[in-house]
Each structure stands twice: as structure tokens, then as C-alpha cells.
N, C-alpha and C positions, 0 to 999 in steps of 0.2 A: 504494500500500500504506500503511495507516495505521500511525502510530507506535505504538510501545510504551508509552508515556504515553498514548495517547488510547483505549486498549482500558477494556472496562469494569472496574470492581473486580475482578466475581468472577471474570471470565476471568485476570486480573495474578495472585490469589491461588493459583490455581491452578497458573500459570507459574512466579513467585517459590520455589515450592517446592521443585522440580526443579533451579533451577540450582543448588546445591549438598546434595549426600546430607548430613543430619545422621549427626557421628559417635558411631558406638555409645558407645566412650570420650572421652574430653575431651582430646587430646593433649597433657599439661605442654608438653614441651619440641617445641611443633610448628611447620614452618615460616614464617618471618617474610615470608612474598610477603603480598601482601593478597588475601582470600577473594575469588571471583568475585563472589557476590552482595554482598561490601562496595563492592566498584567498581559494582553496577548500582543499588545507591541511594545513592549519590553523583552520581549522572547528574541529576536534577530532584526537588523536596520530594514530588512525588506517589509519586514510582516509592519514595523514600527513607521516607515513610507506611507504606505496602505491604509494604516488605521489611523493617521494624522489625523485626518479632517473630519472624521469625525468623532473623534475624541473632544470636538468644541464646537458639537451643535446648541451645548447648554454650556454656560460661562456666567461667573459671580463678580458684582463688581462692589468691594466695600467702600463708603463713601463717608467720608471721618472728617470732623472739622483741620480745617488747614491744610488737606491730603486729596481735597477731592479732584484738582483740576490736573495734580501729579496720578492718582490712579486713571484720571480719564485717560490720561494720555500715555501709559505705559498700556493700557489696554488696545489702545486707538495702534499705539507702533508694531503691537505685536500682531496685531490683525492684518495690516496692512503687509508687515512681513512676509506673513505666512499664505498671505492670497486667502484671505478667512471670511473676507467681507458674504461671501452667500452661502457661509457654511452654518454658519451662527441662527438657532432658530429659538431659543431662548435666553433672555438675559435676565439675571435674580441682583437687584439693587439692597445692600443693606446699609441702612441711610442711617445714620450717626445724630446726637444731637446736633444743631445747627452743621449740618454739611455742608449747608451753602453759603457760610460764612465769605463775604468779599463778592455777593451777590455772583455764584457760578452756575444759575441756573440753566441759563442759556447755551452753556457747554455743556450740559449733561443732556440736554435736547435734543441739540447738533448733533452728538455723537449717538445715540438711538435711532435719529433718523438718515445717518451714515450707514449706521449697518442696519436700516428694514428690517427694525425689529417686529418679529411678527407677535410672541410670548415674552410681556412683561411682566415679572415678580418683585411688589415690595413689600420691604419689612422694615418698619420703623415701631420701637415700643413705647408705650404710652408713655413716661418716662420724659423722651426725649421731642423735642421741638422743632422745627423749621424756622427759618427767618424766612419771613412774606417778601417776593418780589411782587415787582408789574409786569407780570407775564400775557397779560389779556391780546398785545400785537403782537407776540414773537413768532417768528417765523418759523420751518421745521415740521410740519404739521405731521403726525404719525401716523402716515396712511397707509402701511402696510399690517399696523398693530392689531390684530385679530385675539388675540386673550389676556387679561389682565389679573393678576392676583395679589389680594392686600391680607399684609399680616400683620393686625393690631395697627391698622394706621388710622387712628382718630383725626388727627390733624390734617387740613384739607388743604393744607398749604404746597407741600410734595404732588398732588396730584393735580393742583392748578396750574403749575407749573412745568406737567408736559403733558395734560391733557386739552388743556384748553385750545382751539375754540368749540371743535366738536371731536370725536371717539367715536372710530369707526369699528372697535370690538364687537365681538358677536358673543362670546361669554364673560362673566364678571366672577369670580371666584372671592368670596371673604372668607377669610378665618379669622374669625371678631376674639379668640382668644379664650381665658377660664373666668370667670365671674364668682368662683367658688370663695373667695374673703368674703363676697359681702354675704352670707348667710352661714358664718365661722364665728366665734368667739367675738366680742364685744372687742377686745382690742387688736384687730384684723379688719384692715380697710382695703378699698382696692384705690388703684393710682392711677388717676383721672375721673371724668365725670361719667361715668357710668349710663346715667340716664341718656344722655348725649350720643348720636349714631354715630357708624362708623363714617369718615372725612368722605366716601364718597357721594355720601345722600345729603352733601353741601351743595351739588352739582344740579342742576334743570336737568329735568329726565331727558329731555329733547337735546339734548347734549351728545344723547347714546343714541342713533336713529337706528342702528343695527343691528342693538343688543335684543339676543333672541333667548337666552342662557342663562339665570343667575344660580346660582349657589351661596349659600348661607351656611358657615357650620361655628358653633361656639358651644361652651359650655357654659349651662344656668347663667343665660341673661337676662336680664330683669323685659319682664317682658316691654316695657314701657319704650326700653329701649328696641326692642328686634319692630314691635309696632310704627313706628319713628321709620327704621329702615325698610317694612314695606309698604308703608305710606309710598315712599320714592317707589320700588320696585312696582307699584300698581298704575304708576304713570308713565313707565317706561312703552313708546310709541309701538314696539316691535317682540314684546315680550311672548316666550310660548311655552317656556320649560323651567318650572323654578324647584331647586333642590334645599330640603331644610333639613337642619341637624344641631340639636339646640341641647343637648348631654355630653355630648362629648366623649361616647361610648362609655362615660361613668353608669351608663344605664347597667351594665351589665352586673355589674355589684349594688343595684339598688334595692334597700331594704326598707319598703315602709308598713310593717306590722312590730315593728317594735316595741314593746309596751314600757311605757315610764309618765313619770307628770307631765313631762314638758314635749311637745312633739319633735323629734329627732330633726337634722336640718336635713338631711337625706325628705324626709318630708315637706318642711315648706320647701325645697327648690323643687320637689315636684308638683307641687300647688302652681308654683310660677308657672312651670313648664304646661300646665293643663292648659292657665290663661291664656299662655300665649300664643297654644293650638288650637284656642277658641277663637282667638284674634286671626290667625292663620286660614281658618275655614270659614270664617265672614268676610276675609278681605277679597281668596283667592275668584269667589262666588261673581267678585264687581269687575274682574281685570276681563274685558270680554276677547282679549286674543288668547289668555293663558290658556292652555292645550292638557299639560301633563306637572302633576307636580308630586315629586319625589321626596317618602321620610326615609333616612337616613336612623335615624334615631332605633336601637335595639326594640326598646319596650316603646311600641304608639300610641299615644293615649285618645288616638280616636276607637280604638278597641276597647271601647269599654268608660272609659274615664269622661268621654266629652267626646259629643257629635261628628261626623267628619263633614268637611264640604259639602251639600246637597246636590250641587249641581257637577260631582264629579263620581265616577263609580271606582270601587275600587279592584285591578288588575291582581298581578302577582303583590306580595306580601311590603308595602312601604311605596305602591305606583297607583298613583290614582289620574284617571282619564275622565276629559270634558265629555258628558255624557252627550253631548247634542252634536259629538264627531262620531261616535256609533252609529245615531241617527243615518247620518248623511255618508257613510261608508256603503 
């Protein structure tokens, strides 16, 4: 049997691709083992030729005060270097307290819409801040950007600032984070305003004319808050597939028959979480393009706990379908 090194080019190019799925998002904070296909060009300079490029369909770029216009542009030489500019199909931003100290907005824009970025990932934590430019004329508009994903970005200032004027994505992926202090011990706060949505339902829904996609996934948010956020997602122009997920797979050890005086907190965050699937099946009812909408959540509390959408039936186990596209099938 001949080695993997002695196959031809376009059979290797062909192979190289498969050993690892490029990821939709760009994972900030993703596991430090080493990727398969990093380990199979490390093996000989042939095999190591071959799997260059794509080795940097997904690429991190950390963005730290005083540091951000020197990583732009270590990133920017190395791309250019290596002929990368249409290899690149996601980029994952982890955006530092004020990163754009010395107002660098406008470089970080440029260079996303240098390399057509199609999947953008940020991650900024509550925590840390933006300093506000006037970004409303800048130029660079990201029209090849097709998915966006925020992690714990409350602050709306990072996403005006390469979103504006319009977003031509077609999915919106949040990870609104844990919420689990605020229903912990009396001296256990969370950090920021809680009630307050995430920074991109700062945004005109009309903003997004394309977005057909959302996803929601957090753990015990107060519902007040997830309500606030689809407020926005019920005016989004193009909406047809929204995904919720609001435990945080803590469902899976949820215990609420507990017996004591005082009701366990595992019980009121399941209170909230009822509310807020109450609030979830009276909103989805009024969005009249929303099609299909997906619980993610282990334990559903439309089985049992609080009603499900009326005007949607429920498919396989966490999929429920606009009942009036049966109809018309």
C-alpha cells in the first residue's frame, strides 16, 4: 500500500480537507489539544505544503489595548505572505477592555473587509468596555459577512462599529453567557446590568434585511431580559428559524422536588425559565414569517409546565412547525 506522501497532489487535496470540518464560528476560547490536520503536516514538508491552507480557514485575532493596530497588522503581513487572503473563512475577534484605544476602529474594519470575511466571532466580557467612535460614514461595508456570533457582548459599541450601516448576515448566533449569581447566595452579584439585552438589540431590526436565523443560548436569564431580546428578534424583516436555549444544559442535573423551608434556587431559576417560555410562545405566535422554532433546552417546559405556541405543532422532540405551512404543503 502506498504512503500518504506518495499519493498525487490532487488526490492529498482532496483528503486534507476532510480531516478536519472547518468551523462555522472561530472558537475564542477553544481547546488547546493540537488540531488533527496540524499533527498530519507536521509529519513531512510535502504533506505540510498541502495542508497549509487550510490549516487557516479559521484564524483568532486578540485585540488588547495599545496592541490592536500591531496584531492587525502582523495578521494582515502574514496573510498576504502566504496568499491566505481566500482561504480565510472565519475570523474569532477577542476584544480586550478598550481595544480601540487611539480610536483604531476603522483598521479593524478595513482589514475584515480585506479578507471577505464571510464568519465573524466576538467575545468581549461584561467586565470590559469599548470606547465609542463615529462610525455611522465609515467606509468598508461587510458584504460578504454571512454569520455573526457574540459572546457576552453587552456593549453595543464593538458592533457599531463594523456593523453599521446595514448587515447583510443570514444567521445571528448569541451566547448571552451564565446568569447563575443572580439567584446564589445574597453576597453573589453578576457584573453588569443584567436586565439590559444583549448590544445587538441596540441595533433597528431593519438593519439585518437578511437575517433568516437567530439562535439564543444562555443560562437562567432573567426572563425580562431574553423578552427585551425578542422584542428585537420579532421585528427582524426576514426572520424564519429561531433557536432557544435558556439552561444551559444545567437542565440535566435539575432537581426540583427537594423538600426544605425555603425553595431550592434550582427552583426559582426554573420559575424564570417557565416565564420566559411563556413569553416565548406568545411572542413567536405574532412574528408572521417565523416558520420553525427550535428548544435546545434538555427538560421543555412546554411538556407539561406551561403551554406551547398555539399556532405551531410540535415535530420530532424540541422542533416545532408553523402549523399553517402543513396546511399549504
Amino acid at each position: 500500500m502506498a504512503s500518504l506522501e506518495f499519493l498525487a497532489t490532487e488526490l492529498l487535496l482532496n483528503i486534507v480537507q476532510y480531516v478536519e470540518t472547518p468551523e462555522e464560528f472561530t472558537t475564542v476560547d477553544g481547546s488547546k489539544e493540537q488540531p488533527s490536520l496540524k499533527n498530519l503536516s507536521s509529519t513531512c514538508r510535502r504533506l505540510r505544503a498541502v495542508c497549509f491552507p487550510f490549516l487557516f480557514r479559521s484564524v483568532k485575532l486578540p485585540l488588547e489595548k495599545g496592541h490592536t493596530c500591531k496584531s492587525i497588522e502582523e495578521l494582515r503581513s502574514f496573510i498576504l505572505n502566504n496568499a491566505l487572503e481566500k482561504t480565510i473563512e472565519s475570523i474569532g475577534l477577542a476584544m480586550g477592555s478598550q481595544w480601540n484605544e487611539g480610536k483604531v476602529g476603522l483598521e479593524l474594519k478595513k482589514f475584515l473587509w480585506e479578507i471577505s470575511v464571510k464568519s465573524l466571532s466576538i467575545r468581549q466580557y461584561r467586565t470590559h468596555h469599548t470606547l465609542r467612535e463615529k462610525s455611522a460614514r465609515w467606509p468598508y461595508f461587510l458584504a460578504t459577512l454571512e454569520r455573526l456570533r457574540l459572546e457576552e457582548v453587552d456593549d453595543d459599541n464593538d458592533l457599531k462599529i463594523l456593523l453599521l450601516k446595514q448587515c447583510p448576515i443570514r444567521l445571528l448566533h448569541v451566547n448571552d453567557g451564565n446568569f447563575r449569581s443572580l439567584y446564589e447566595e445574597d453576597d453573589k452579584y453578576f457584573l453588569g446590568r443584567a436586565e439590559s439585552g444583549p448590544g445587538i438589540t441596540s441595533f433597528k431590526p431593519s438593519a439585518f434585511p437578511n437575517l433568516t436565523t437567530v439562535v439564543y443560548h444562555a443560562a437562567w436569564p432573567p426572563y425580562n431580559r431574553f423578552d427585551g431580546f425578542l422584542e428585537f428578534v420579532s421585528k427582524l424583516p426576514a426572520i424564519k428559524v429561531l433557536e432557544v436555549k435558556l439552561m444551559g444544559d444545567e437542565d440535566l442535573e435539575l432537581d426540583l422536588k427537594r423538600k426544605s423551608y425555603k425553595l431550592p434556587p434550582d427552583a426559582i431559576r426554573f420559575i424564570e425559565v417557565v416565564s420566559a417560555y411563556q413569553i416565548l410562545a406568545w411572542r413567536v405566535g405574532t412574528i408572521d414569517s417565523l416558520q420553525r422554532l427550535v428548544i435546545r433546552d434538555h427538560r421543555i417546559p412546554y411538556h407539561g409546565e406551561t403551554d406551547p405556541p398555539q399556532s405551531f405543532a410540535e415535530g420530532p422532540v424540541g422542533t416545532y412547525q408553523r402549523q399553517n405551512d402543513t396546511r399549504t404543503q
